[in-house]
N, C-alpha and C positions, 0 to 999 in steps of 0.2 A: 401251127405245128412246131413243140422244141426242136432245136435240129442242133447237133454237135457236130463238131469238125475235129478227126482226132490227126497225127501227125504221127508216121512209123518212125522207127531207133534203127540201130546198125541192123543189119543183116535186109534190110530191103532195099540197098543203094544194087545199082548198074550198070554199068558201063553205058557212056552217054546220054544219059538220062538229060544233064543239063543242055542238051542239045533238042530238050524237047518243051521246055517251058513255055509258056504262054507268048503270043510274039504281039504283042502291044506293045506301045509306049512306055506306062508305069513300069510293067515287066523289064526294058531295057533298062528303066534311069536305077534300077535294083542294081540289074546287073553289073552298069559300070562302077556304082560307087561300091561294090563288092570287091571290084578289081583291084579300084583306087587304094583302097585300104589293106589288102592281102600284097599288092604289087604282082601282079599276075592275072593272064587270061584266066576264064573260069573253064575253059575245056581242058587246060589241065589236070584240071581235079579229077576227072570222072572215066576217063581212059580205064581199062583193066588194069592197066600196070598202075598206075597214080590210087587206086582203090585199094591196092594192098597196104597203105597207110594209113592209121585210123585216122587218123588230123587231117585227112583227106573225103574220106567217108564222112567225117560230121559235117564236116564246111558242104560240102555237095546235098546232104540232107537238108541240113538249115537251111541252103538258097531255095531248093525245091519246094519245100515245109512252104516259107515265108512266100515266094510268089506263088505259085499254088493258091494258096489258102485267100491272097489280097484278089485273085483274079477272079476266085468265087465271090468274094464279099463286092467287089464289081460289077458282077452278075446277077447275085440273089438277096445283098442285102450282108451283114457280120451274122454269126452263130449265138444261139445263144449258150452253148459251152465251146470251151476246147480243153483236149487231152490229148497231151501228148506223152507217146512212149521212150523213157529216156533224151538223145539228143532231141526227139521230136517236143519234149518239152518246152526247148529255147525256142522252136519256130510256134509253140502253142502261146508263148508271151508275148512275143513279136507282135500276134496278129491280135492278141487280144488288147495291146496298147499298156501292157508293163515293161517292156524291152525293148529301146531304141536297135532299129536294127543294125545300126552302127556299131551299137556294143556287143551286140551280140556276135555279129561277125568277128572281131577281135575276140570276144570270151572264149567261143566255139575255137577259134586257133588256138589258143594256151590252152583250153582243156584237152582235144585231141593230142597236142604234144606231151603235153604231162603224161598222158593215159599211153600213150605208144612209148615212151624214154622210158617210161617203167616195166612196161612188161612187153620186151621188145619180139621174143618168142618164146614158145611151149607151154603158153596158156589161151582159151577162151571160152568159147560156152556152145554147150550142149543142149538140144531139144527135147524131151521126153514127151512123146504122145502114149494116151492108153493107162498109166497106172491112177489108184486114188492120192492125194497128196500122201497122207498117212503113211504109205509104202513108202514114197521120195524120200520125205523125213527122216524115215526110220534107215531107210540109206545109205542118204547123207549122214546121218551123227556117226551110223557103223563107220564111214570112211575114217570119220574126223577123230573119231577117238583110238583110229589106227595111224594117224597122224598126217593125213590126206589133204592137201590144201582142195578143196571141195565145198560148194556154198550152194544152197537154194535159192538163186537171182529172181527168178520170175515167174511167179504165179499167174498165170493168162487164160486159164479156164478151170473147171475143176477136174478134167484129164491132162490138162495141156501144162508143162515147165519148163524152165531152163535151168542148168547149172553151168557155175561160172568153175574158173578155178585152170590147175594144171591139166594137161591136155591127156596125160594117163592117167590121172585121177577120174576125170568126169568116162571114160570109156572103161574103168574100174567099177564106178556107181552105177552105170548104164547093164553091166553085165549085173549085178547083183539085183537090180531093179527087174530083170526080164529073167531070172532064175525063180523067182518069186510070183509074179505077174506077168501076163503078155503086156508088152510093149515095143515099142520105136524108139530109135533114137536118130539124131541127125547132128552131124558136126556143125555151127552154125557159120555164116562169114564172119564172125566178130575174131579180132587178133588179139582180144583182150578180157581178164574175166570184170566185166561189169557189175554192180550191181552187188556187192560184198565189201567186205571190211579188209580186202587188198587194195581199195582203192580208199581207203581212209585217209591215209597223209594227203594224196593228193588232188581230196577233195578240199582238205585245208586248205591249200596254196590256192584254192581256186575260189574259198571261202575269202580269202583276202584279198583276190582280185577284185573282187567283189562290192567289196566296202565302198571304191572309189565311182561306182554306177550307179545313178538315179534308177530305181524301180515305182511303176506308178502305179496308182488302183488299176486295177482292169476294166474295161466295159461291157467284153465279154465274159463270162464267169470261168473263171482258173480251174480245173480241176487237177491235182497230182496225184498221179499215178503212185507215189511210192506212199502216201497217206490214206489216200480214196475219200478225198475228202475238196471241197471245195476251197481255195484259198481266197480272202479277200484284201490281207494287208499287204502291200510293198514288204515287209519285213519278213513276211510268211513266205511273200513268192521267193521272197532274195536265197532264204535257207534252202528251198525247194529244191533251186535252179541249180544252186554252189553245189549241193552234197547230193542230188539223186544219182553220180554216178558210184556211188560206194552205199545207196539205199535199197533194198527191194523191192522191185516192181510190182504191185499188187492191181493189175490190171485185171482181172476178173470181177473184183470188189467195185473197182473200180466205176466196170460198168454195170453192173445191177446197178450202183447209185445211182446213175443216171437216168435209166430203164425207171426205177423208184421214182425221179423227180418228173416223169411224162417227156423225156423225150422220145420222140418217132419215128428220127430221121439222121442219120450219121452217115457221114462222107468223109473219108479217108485223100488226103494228099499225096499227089504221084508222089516217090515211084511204088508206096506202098499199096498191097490186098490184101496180108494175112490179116491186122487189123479187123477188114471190113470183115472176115470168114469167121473171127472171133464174138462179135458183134452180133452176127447172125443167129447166133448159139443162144444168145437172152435176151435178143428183141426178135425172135421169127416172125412177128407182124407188123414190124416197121418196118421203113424205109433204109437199108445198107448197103453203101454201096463206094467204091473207088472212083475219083476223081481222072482214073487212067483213062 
């Protein structure tokens, strides 16, 4: 049976989550050289108040993503994919054996700082359930060409999106989406608009972090989310990894690929579910399911 392991992005962290990690061996020697490297206990990160900073929220992701994901391959054996949603991409290379997780811990600290100095308040991103994209779309440009800093970030079903952007912009598009169409919307916990060409410069700076980090072939197969496509070269993941926080997430494409190439069985790393509920949507007779 194919079985993927995919990793959630901002908005599914929680307060003390890292207080619930696997409690092995392996799992501690993570966690101290985590410490070792940031200079700091890791239950500061994950407090409600420590969560209201994004460079806190990735770091907590990645630990979770990354042990998580090794306690299963422990258990059941490595995946044969992974995909990971935004920051869940770094813990998707980790495990698949492109990304020392040395670096990755450092990377994840400079990108969440980048990503919080820049857009310190009065942006983030919005949920929309219930419309066709087409509606979004047509939305979205109406904002943009009234001058609306407003982006289509994430594709995740064919009702389900996000929009990234100023924080009255996206509750601007939300109203004019559900004038049109029944829909939902939801403010998401993200402090920041992800996944757009606001975050362009400072995927640069993170593209030249970059340079200096060995990436290796994978051994379990890559998949990115902002491509929908499997990666195999070190060169391919390094782009992947630098820039999917200023890329579009095409998670719905994403999983038909998968679903297309015979996998049966997907399991989501704490602290995420919306993932596995997304999952469910194009594989209803496989196996989906949260590692919670």
């Amino acid at each position: 049976m194919l079985t993927a392991y995919t990793f959630p992005g901002q908005g599914a962290q929680r307060a003390g989550m890292l207080g619930r990690l696997p409690q092995d061996a392996e799992t501690r020697a993570r966690v101290f050289e985590a410490e070792a490297i940031l200079r700091q206990p890791l239950w500061s990160l994950d407090s409600s108040e420590a969560l209201q900073d994004t460079r806190n929220v990735q770091l907590a992701l990645l630990l979770s993503g990354v042990t998580w994901g090794e306690y299963m391959v422990r258990r059941t054996g490595a995946p044969d994919y992974v995909l990971g949603l935004s920051i869940g991409a770094y813990s998707a290379a980790v495990l698949a054996g492109s990304l020392q997780f040395s670096d990755a811990v450092r990377l994840v600290d400079f990108r969440g700082r980048l990503m919080q100095q820049a857009y310190p308040s009065g942006y983030g991103m919005m949920a929309l359930t219930g419309p066709p994209q087409s509606e979004v779309e047509k939305a979205v440009l109406g904002q943009r060409e009234r001058g609306a800093l407003v982006y289509l970030a994430n594709l995740n079903s064919d009702t389900r999106f996000v929009l990234a952007g100023e924080i009255a912009a996206l509750q601007d598009t939300a109203r004019v989406v559900r004038s049109r169409i029944p829909c939902s919307e939801k403010l998401l916990d993200v402090a920041v608009p992800s996944h757009c060409e606001l975050l362009t410069a400072q995927a640069d700076e993170l593209e030249a972090a970059f340079r200096s980090v060995d990436i290796n072939r994978p051994h379990s197969k890559y998949v990115s989310a902002s491509s929908a496509r499997v990666l195999f070269t070190p060169e391919a993941i390094r782009q992947d990894l630098a820039r999917n926080m200023c890329s579009q997430m095409r998670w719905h494409e994403s999983s038909l690929m998968l679903v297309e190439r015979g996998v049966q069985q997907v399991i989501e790393t704490p602290p995420g579910v919306t993932l596995t509920s997304l999952f469910r949507r194009v594989l209803p007779d496989g196996i989906c399911r949260s590692a919670n």
